[in-house]
N, C-alpha and C positions, 0 to 999 in steps of 0.2 A: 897132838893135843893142843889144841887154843884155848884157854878158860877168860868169859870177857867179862867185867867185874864194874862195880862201881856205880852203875849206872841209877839214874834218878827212877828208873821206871823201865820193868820188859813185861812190852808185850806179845802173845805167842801164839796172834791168833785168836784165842780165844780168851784169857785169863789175862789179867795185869798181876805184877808182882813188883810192890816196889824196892828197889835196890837189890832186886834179881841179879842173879849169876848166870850165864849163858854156856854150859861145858859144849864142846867140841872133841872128839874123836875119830880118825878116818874120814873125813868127813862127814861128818851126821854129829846132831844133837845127841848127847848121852845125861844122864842123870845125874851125876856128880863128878869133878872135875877132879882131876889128880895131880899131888904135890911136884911144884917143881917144873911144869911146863909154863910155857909164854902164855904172859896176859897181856890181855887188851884193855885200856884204860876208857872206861866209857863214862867217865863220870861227867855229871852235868846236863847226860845223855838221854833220850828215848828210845829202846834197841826195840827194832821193827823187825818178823818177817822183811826177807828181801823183798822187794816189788818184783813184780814178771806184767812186763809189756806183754801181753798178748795179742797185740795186732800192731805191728810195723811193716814198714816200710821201708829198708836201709837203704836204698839207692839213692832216693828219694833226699838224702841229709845233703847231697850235690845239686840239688836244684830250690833252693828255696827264697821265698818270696821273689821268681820272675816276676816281672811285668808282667799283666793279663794276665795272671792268675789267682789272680785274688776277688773272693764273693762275686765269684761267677757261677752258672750253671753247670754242671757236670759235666754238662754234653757237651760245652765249650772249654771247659779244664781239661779232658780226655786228650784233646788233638792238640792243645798247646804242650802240656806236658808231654806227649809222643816226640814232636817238633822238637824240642830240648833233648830228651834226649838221644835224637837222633842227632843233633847236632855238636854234642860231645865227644858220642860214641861210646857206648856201651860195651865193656869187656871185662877181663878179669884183674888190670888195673884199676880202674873207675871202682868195680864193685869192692873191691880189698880199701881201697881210701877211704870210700863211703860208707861201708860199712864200721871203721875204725873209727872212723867223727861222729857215726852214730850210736856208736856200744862205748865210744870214751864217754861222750855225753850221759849215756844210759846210767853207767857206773856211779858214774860224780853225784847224779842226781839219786840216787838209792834201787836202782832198776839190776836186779840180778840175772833176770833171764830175760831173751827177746825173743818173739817170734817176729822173724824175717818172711814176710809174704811176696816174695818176688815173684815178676810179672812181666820184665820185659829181657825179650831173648832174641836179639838179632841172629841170622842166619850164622854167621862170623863165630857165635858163642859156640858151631858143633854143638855136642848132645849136653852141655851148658855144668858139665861138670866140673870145668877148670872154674865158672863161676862161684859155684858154692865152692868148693876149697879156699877161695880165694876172702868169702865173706869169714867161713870158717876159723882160718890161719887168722883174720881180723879178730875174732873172740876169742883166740886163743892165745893171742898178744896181750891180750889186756887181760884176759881172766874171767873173763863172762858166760854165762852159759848163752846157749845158739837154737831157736828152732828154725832152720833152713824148710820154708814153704816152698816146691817146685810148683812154681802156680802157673797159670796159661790167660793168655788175653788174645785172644782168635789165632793162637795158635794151632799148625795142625794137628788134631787129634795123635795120630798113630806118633807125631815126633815129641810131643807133649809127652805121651805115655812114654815112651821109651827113654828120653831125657830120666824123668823122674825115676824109671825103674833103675839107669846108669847111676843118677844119684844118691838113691836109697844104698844101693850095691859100694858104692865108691867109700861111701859115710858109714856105715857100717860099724858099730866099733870104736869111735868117734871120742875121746871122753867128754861130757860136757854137749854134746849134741844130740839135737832128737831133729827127722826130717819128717814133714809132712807133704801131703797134697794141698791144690786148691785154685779152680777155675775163679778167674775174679769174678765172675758174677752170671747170671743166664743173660744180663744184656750183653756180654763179650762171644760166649762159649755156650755150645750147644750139645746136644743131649750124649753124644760121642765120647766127645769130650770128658762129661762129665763119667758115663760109663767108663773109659778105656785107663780116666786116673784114679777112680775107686779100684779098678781090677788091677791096678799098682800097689794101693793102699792093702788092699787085704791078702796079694800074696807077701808084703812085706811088714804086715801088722802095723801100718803107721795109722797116725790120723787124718783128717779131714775136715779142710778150713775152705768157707767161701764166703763173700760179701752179698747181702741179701738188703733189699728192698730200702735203697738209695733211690735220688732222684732218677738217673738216667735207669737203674733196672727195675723200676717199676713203668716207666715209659717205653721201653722196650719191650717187656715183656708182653705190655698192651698190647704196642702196636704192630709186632713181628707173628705173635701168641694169640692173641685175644684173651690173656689171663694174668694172675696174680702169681710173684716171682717164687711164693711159697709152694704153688700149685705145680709149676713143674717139679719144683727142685724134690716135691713126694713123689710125683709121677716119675724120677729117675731116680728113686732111692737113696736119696739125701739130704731128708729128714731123717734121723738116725742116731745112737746114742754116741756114737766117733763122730758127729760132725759139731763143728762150732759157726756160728753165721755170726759175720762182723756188722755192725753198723745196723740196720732195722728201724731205720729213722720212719716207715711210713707202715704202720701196722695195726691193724684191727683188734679188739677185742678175742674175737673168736681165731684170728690166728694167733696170738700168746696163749692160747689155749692148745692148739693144734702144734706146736712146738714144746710146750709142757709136754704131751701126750708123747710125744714122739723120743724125749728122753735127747734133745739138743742142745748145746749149751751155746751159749752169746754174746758178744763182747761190746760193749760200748765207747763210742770212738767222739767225747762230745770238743774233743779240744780240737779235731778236725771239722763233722759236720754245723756244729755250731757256728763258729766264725764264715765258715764258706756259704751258710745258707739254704744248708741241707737238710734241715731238719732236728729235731730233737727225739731218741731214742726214750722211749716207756720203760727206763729199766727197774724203779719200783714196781709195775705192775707183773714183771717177769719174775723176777725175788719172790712177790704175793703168789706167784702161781707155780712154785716150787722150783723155777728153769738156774742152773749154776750160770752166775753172771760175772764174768771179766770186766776187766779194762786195757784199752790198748790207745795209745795217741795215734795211728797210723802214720802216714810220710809227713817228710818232711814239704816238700810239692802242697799240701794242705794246711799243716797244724804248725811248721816249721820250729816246733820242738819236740824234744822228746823226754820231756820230762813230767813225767807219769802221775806225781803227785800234787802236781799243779795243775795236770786234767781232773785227779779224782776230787781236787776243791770246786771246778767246773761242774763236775756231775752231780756234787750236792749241793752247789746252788741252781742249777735250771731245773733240778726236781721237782721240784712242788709245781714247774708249770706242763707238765706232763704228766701228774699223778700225784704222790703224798711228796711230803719231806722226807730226806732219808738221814739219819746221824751219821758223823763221821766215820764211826766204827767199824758201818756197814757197807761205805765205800771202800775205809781202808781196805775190808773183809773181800769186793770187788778186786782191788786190785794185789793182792795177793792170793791166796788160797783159792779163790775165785776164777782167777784168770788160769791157773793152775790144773784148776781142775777140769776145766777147757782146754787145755794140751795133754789130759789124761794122766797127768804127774803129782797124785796125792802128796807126795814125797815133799813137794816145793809150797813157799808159801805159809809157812808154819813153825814153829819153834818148836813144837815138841820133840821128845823124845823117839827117836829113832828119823826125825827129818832130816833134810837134808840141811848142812849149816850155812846156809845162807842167810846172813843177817845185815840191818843197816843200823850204826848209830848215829843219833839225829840230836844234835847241840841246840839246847834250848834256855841257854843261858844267854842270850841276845834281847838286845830292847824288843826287839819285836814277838819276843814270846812274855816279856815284863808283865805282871797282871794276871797272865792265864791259869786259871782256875783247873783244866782240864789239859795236862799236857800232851796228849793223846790225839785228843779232838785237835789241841794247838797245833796240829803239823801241817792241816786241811785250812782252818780257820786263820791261824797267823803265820805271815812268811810262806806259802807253797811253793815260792820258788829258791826252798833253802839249798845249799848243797847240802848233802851228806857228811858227816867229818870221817867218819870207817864207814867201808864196805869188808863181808868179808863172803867169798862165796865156797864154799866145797871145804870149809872150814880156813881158807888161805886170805886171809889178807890183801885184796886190792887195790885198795883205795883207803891212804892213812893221809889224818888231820888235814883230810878235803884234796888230795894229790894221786894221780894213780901211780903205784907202786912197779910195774910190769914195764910200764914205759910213758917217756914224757909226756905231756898236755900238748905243749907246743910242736912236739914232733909230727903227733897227729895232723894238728890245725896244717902245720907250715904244709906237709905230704899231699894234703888234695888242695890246699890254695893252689901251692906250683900245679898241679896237674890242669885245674880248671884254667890257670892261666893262660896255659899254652890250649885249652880246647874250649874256649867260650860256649857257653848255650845262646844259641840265637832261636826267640821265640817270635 
């Protein structure tokens, strides 16, 4: 039992309550708390639903801001970032560092769950299971939940599927983990592909994640296809209620219609495609047409953070030039229960009763929330790039008065310095 008290303001999703009480039991939200167990002092506080990154990147927190990678073309950031990390070398060291720099980050900043979209699997990795373990063992040092994506970037079909089906099978059981599928995109991977890791997906009930209609895979898809990246992805059965499509920065009227229909949900990535010059993602117009909307920061290689809440202040200011204006609320709502309900996990992303207890409190006692009329909206509007001061996720404690609790800051940071020192990226 955790009962978290004090607080200036909870909100749970959907209701605010002020100087709400947060109980915690087994992990999950319960309805009243009981005499005698640990509190948590959240006074001064705003207790948020945890965030859930629904589109990352974690290898990707080992390569950021190269040279020649910045506000380039896709099709030019592809082969540079390939080049890095080929010249690192990709394994199950690399991915355990990197993905620890990137779920400590996560934490600190209010982000309870990530989903890990990995994508690059040297021959070396065998059937790339010791990889996910190794991101795995990374979230389960520090206390974070994990969605491990076995995704494919021209890799082969048949070792793709069978990877994924080793890792679904290995992960299994997991606490704190869900795995998924997901081809980076039709300009990577072709129709095989896309067949051989669905028929992964559904004898092991997972979901399915791919990046759709980016610069490079709408130019691809032209010029390989002669069509639109939405067009195959129905023509192979991946328009569908288990798929989530990342990114959507170049999209039609009538296809937000055509993905309503199809009952897919979507993640918006603008702290990535923004700055790189990819485009801006129509995600009010997706909301208006009923489609559940995330948010994810993807890699670090692009957005080079991963601090989620300082995307979702991103998302509600380039709104209005894609569509309407959107309130804070309904970002926040994006990137919680939203992105959530995009990795199929109602449970996450909410504070009611019977959720899961994962929550953030958020110190708003700082000059820079001084004035604010709306402390709620103030997390989006002033400071987004606050830390968190508690995290706590599965009802435990990770992250106290802005520190992770599981293991040091510095431990982290120092673990992949030394590594990349000794293995330069040469781009």
């Amino acid at each position: 039992m955790l009962t978290v008290r004090g607080a200036e303001l909870v909100w749970d999703g959907v209701d605010e309550v002020s100087g709400g009480v947060v109980a915690c039991s087994d992990g999950v939200v319960v309805e009243s708390p009981t005499d005698g167990g640990p509190e948590l002092d959240a006074s001064g506080c705003v207790v948020t639903p945890g965030l859930v990154n629904a589109h990352h990147h974690l290898l990707q927190t080992a390569f950021r801001t190269l040279p020649g990678t910045r506000g380039v073309p896709m099709r030019d950031w592809l082969p540079r970032m390939a080049s890095a990390y080929a010249a690192v070398g990709v394994d199950d060291e690399l991915a355990h560092a990197a993905s620890a720099a990137g779920l400590a980050e996560a934490l600190l900043c209010g982000v309870t769950t990530v989903a890990d979209h990995h994508l690059t699997w040297p021959a070396s990795t065998g059937d790339g299971v010791g990889i996910a373990r190794a991101v795995v063992a990374a979230a389960a040092g520090l206390g974070a939940r994990i969605v491990f994506v076995r995704g494919s970037a021209r890799d082969d079909p048949e070792t793709a599927a069978a990877s994924a089906d080793a890792i679904a099978t290995a992960l299994a059981g997991e606490p704190h983990v869900q795995v998924a599928v997901g081809p980076a995109g039709v300009h990577s991977d072709g129709s095989e592909t896309f067949a051989l890791l669905g028929e992964v997906a559904a004898r092991h009930g997972l979901r399915r994640r791919t990046q759709a209609n980016e610069q490079v895979d709408v130019e691809v898809a032209r010029q390989r296809h002669g069509r639109r990246p939405l067009d195959l992805l129905d023509e192979w059965g991946w328009l569908a209620p288990d798929v989530t499509l990342a990114h959507l920065c170049d999209v039609t009227p009538a296809e937000i219609a055509r993905i309503a229909r199809a009952g897919v949900s979507v993640t918006h990535a603008p702290g990535c495609d923004l700055p790189m010059g990819w485009g801006i993602a129509p995600m009010a117009a997706f909301t208006d047409a009923g489609v559940a909307v995330g948010l994810g920061t993807s890699g670090g290689g692009s957005n080079d953070a991963g601090h989620l809440l300082a995307d979702a202040r991103l998302a509600m200011q380039v709104a209005p030039l894609v569509g309407r204006p959107v309130a804070a609320r309904e970002v926040l709502t994006w990137a919680t229960a939203g992105s959530a309900d995009g990795l199929g996990r109602p449970e996450l992303g909410r504070l009611t009763v019977g959720s899961a207890a994962d929550l953030v409190c958020w110190d708003v006692t700082g000059v820079a929330d001084a004035g604010v009329a709306d402390p709620l909206a103030g997390l989006l509007w002033a400071s987004p790039g606050r830390r968190a001061k508690h995290v706590v996720v599965g009802g435990e404690v990770v992250v106290r008065d802005g520190e992770l609790v599981r293991r040091p800051e510095g431990e982290v940071v120092d673990a992949l310095r030394a590594l990349l020192r000794i293995r330069p990226a040469d781009t």
